[in-house]
N, C-alpha and C positions, 0 to 999 in steps of 0.2 A: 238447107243449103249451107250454113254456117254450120252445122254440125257436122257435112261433110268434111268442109274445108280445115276445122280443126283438128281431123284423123286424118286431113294426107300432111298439117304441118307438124300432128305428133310425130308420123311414121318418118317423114324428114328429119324431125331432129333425134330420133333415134339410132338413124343411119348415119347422119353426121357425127354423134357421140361415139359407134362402134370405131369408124373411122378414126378418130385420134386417136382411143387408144389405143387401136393397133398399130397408128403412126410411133407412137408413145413406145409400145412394149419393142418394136422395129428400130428406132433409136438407141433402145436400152442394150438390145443385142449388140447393134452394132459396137456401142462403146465397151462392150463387155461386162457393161451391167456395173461401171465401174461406180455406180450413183447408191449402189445398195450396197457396194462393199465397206469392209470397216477399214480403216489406218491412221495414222497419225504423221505427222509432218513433222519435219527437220529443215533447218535450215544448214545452209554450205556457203562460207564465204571462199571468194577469187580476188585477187588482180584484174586480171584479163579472162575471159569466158570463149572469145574466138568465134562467137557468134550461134553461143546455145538461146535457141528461143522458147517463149513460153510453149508446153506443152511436149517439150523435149521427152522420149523417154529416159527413165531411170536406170541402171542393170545393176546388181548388186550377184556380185562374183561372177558375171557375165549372162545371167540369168535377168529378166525384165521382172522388176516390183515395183515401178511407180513412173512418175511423170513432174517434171519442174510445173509446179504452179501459176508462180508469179515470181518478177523478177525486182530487185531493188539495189537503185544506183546513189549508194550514202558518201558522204562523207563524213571523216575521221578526224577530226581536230588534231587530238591527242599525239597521231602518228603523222598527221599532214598528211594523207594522202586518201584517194579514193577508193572504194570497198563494191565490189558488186555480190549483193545476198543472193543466191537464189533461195526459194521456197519449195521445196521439196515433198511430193506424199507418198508414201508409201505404203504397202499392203502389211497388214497386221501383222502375220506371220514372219516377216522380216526385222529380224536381229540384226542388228550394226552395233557392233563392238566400237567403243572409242578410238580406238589407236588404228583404225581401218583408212584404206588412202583413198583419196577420192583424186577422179583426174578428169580431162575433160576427152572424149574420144571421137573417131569420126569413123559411120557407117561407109566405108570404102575410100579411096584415095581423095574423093572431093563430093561426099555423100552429106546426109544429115550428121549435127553434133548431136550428143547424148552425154550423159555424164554416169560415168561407172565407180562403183564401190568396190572398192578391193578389201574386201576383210579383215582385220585382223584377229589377233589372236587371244585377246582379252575378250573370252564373253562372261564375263563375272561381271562385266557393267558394260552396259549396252545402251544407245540412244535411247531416251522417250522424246513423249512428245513437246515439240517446240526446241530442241537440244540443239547443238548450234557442231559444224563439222571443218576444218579449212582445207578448204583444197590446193593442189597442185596446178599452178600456172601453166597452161598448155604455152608452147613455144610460137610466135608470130610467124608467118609467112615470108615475112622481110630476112629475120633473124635465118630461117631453115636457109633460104637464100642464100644469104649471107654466108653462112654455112658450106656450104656447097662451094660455093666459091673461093672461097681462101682453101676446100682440100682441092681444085681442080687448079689455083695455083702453084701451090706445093707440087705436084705432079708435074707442075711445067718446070717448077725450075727442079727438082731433081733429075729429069730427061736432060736438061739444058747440060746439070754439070755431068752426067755419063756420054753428052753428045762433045762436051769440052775435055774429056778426059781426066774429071774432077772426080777423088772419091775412089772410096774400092771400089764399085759397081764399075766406073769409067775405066780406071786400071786396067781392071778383070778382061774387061771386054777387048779393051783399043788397046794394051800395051805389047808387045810383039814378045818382051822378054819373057813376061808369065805364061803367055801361050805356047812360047815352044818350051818352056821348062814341062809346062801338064802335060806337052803330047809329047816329051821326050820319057818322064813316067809314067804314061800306058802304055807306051813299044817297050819300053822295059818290061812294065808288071805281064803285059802278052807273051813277050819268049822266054820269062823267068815267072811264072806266076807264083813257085813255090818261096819266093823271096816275101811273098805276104803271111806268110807263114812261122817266119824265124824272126823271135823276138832277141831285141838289138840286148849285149850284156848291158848290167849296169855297173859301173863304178863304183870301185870299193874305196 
């Protein structure tokens, strides 16, 4: 009876062993197996980041080679001001030249953040590992706003002074002497077209 019992809890924990690993190697696929690949990391200082989170992916010349790791919010004595690192990994095969831009991007108009590498042109020295990169401050929300707004002021008040008869545009449009001078030179160049033709002397 006990000898049965210890060949149905072998054959149980054998089936439970098959079980994770297959759980295991099902994992591994999913993430791409990203656990067996090799690379090294870089870090990327910002200003402002715009709300990349851990786990972001990486694109380097718009191509995906890595993933933000972990994120770090320092301060800078030296400069007073705040510093956010990201920690960056990357896949081996990926060369980043020093002088390459890094900026922050967004998967569609209000999609996921990512951070892309735009390459540069020095690959005679290229990141290793732990190398440090700075990036380009993505523009705030408010700011773009802002933005926006002061060009759809402008557009009001340049209407305003073509609607006040301010300006060549206002002239052109509202003033009655220029309009009938341009349509008194198309009835002209109409029944004498050949006058566009004959270039005026010039003075000697």
């Amino acid at each position: 009876m006990i000898f049965g019992k210890t060949k149905l809890e072998l054959k149980v924990g054998i089936f439970v062993f098959i079980g994770l690993v297959i759980f295991v190697l099902f994992i591994l696929f999913i993430g791409g197996f990203k656990t067996w690949s090799s690379g090294y990391k870089i870090s990327i200082n910002f200003n402002f980041i715009n709300g990349v989170k851990i786990g972001a992916p990486v694109r380097f010349a718009g191509v995906d080679a890595g993933e933000i790791k972990k994120i770090y919010i320092e301060y800078l004595p030296d400069v007073n001001k705040t510093n956010i690192r990201l920690e960056a990994w990357l896949r081996s095969n990926i060369k980043v030249p020093v002088d390459s831009t890094v900026l922050v991007n967004t998967l569609g108009l209000l999609g996921e953040k990512y951070v892309e590498i735009m390459p540069g042109d020095n690959y005679a020295q290229c990141l290793t590992d732990g190398q440090n990169l700075t990036g380009i401050d993505p523009m705030p929300m408010d700011k773009v706003m802002k933005t926006a707004q002061d060009i759809l002021s402008n557009i009001d008040d340049s209407l305003a002074k073509i609607r006040n008869k301010e300006g060549t545009m206002g002239k052109l449009i509202y003033d009655d002497a220029i309009y009938n001078e341009l349509q008194a030179f198309v009835t002209d160049v109409r029944k004498n077209p050949w006058k566009l033709f004959i270039k005026t002397k010039e003075k000697k």
